[in-house]
C-alpha positions as CSV (number, residue, x, y, z in Angstrom):
1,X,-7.6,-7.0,-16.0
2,X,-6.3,-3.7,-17.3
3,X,-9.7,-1.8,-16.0
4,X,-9.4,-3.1,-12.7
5,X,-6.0,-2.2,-11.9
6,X,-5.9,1.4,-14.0
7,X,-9.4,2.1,-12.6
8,X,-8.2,1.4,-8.9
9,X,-4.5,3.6,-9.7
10,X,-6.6,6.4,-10.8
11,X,-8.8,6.5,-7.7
12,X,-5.7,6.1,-5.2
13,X,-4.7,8.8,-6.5
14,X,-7.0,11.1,-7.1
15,X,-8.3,10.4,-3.2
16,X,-4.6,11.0,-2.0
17,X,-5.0,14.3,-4.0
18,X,-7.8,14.9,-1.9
19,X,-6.0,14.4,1.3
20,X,-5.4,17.9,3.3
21,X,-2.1,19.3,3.1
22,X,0.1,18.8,5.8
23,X,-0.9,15.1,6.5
24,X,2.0,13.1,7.8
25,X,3.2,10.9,5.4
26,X,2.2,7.6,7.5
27,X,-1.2,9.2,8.0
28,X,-1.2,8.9,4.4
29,X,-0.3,5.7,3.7
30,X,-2.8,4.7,6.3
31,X,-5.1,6.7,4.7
32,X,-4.7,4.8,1.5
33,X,-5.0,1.1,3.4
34,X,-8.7,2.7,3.5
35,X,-9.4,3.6,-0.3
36,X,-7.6,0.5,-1.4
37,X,-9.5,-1.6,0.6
38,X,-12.7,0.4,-0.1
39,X,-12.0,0.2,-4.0
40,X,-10.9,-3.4,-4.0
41,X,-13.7,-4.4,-2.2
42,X,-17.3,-2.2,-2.5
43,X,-16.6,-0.5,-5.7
44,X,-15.1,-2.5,-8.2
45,X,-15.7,-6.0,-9.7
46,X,-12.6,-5.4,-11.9
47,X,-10.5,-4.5,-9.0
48,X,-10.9,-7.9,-7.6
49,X,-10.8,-9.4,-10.4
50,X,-7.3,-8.1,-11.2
51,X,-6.0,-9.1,-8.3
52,X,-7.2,-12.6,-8.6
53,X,-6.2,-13.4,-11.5
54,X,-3.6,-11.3,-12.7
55,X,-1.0,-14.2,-12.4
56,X,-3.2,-16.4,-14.9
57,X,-3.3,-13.8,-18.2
58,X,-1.4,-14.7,-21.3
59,X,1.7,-13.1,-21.6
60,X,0.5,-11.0,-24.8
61,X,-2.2,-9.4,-22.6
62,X,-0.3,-9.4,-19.8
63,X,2.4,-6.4,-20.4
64,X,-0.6,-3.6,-20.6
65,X,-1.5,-4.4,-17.2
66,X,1.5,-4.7,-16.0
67,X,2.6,-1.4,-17.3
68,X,-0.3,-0.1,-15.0
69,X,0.4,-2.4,-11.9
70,X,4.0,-1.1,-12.2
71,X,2.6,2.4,-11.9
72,X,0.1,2.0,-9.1
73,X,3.3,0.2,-6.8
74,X,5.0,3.7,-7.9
75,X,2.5,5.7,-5.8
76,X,2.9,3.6,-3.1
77,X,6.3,3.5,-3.2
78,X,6.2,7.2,-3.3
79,X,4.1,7.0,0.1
80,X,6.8,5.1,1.8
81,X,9.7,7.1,0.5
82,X,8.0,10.4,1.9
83,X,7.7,8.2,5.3
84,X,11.3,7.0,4.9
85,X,12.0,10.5,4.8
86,X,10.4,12.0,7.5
87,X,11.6,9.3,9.8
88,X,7.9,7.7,9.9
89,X,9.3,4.3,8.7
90,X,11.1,1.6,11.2
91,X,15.2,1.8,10.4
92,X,14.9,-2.2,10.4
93,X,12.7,-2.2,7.3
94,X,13.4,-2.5,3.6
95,X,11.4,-0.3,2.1
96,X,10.2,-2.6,-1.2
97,X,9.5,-5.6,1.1
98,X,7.4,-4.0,2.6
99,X,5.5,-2.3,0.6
100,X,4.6,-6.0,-1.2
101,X,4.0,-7.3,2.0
102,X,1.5,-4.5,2.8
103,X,-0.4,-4.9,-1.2
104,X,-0.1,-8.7,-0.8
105,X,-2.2,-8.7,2.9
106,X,-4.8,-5.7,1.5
107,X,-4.8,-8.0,-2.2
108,X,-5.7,-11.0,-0.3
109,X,-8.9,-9.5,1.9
110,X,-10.6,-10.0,-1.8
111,X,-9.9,-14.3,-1.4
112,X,-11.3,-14.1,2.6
113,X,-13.6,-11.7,3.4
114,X,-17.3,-12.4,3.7
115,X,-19.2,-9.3,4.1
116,X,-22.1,-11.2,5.9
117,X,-19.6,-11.9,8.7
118,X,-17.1,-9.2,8.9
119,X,-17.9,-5.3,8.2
120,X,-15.6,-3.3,6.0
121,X,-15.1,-1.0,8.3
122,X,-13.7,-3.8,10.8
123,X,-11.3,-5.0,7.5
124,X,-10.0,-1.1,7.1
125,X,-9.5,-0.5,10.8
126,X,-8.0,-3.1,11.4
127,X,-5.7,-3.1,8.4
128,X,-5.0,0.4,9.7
129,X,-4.0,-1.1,12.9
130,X,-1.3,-3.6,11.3
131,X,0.1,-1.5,8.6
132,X,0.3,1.5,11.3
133,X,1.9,-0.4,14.2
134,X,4.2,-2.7,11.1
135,X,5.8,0.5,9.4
136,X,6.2,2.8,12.7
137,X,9.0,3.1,14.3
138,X,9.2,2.1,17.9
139,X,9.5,5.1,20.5
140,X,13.1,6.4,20.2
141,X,14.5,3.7,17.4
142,X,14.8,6.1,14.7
143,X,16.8,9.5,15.1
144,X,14.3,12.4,14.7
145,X,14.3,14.1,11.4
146,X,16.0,17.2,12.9
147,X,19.4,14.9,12.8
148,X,19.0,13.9,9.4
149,X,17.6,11.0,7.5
150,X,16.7,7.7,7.3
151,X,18.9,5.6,5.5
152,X,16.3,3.9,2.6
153,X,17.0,0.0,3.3
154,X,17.3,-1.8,0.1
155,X,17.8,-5.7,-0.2
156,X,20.6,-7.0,0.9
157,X,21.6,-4.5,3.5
158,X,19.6,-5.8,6.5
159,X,21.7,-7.8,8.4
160,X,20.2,-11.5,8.1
């Protein structure tokens, strides 16, 4: 369990290392739908693994990999906070909500997908599609960075 999840925090990151300067920050984040996806699942067993059954591990094994879930959700919350910042993310979203919505529908691909009747290409595009058209903000709803920024939602401060 601890593999699968440090393996696949080391490998998000070192691939958003090897991103090109001067990406936008939601080209980033939809750059790693892709490696997530890609790691999770083509290159490692343990990945998968992690995700499926990291809710069933004694609790004397489970604080090790929890330790390294909590610091793979910090890159990713890193990517939405640079998005948040540059006025990338909708105003109407909380910014930790989402992101678990986002892991939880890339984490579940691993329970559905059936490489004999879907390509992985088709998962990551269209995963792409969903996280891309979910975070962004719709034409003219958030003020343009020029005017300042975007006020981080946290829970609680969405009107319900």
């Amino acid at each position: 369990m601890f593999s699968g999840i440090s393996e696949m925090r080391r490998h998000l990151q070192e691939e958003l290392d090897r991103l090109p300067d001067g990406m936008s920050p939601m080209d980033r984040i939809i750059a790693a739908v892709e490696i997530h996806l890609r790691h999770e699942l083509e290159l490692s067993d343990y990945a998968t693994a992690s995700i499926r059954n990291s809710g069933q591990i004694p609790d004397h094994l489970r604080s090790r990999q929890k330790k390294e879930s909590t610091a793979y959700n910090r890159i990713w919350r890193k990517l939405l906070a640079d998005a948040r910042a540059e006025g990338q993310l909708r105003d109407d979203l909380d910014d930790q909500i989402a992101q678990a919505l986002v892991l939880g529908a890339l984490n579940w691909a691993a329970e559905w997908w059936d490489p004999r009747r879907i390509s992985l290409d088709a998962i990551v595009a269209n995963a792409q599609v969903v996280v891309r058209n979910g975070l962004s903000p719709r034409s003219g709803s958030n003020s343009p960075r020029s005017r300042g920024k975007a006020t981080r939602r946290t829970p609680g401060s969405a009107s319900r």
